[in-house]
C-alpha positions as CSV (number, residue, x, y, z in Angstrom):
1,X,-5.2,64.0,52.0
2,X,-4.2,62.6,48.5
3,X,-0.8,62.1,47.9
4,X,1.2,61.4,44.4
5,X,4.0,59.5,44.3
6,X,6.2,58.6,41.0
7,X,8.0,55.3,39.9
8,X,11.7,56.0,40.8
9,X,13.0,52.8,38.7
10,X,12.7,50.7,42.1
11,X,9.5,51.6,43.7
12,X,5.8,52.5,42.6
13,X,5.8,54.9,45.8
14,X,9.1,55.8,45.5
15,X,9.5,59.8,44.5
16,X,6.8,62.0,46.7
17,X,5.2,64.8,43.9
18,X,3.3,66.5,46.0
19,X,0.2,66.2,48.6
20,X,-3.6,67.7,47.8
21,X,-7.2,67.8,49.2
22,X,-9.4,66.9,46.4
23,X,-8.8,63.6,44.1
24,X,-9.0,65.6,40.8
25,X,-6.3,68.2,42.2
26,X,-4.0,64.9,42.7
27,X,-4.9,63.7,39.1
28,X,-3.9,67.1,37.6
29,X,-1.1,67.4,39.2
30,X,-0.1,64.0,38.2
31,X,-0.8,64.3,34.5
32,X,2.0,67.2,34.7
33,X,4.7,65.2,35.9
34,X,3.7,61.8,35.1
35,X,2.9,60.4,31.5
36,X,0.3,57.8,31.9
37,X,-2.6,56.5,29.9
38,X,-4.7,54.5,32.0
39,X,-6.7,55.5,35.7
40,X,-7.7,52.6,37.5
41,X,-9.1,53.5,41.2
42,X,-8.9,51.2,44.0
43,X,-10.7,50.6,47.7
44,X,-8.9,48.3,50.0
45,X,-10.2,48.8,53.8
46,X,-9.2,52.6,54.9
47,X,-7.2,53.2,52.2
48,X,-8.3,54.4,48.3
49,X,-5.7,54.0,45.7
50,X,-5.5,55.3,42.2
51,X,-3.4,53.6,40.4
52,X,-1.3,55.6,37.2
53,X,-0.5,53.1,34.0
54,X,1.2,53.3,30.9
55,X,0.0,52.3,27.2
56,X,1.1,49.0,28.1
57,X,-0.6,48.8,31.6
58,X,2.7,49.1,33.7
59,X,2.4,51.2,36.9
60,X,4.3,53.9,36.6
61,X,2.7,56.3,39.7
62,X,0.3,56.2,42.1
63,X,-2.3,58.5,44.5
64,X,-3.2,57.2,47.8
65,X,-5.8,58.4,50.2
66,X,-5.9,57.5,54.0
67,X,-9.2,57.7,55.8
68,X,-9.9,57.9,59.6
């Protein structure tokens, strides 16, 4: 399950947009509510994380997958 979560001024994973089944879902759903430029994707272990930059390269949301 991919989940989006938004920069809440505190937190990278602070505000929960919504949860999806398919990567590109997540990234569409992402564009809507998040304005970012740059897509960099991630593997660490179990876990797959696409990280959501600005024009200046800050993190401003990211997508995280879990795997079994």
């Amino acid at each position: 399950m991919w989940k989006v979560y938004k920069w809440d001024g505190h937190y990278i994973q602070g505000d929960f947009i919504s949860k999806h089944s398919s990567e590109d879902a997540a990234i569409k759903k992402a564009s809507q509510n998040i304005n970012f430029t740059f897509v960099e994707k991630q593997k660490q272990g179990k876990e797959t994380r696409v990280w959501l930059d600005d024009e200046n390269h800050t993190p401003v949301g990211i997508i995280i997958k879990k795997s079994r």
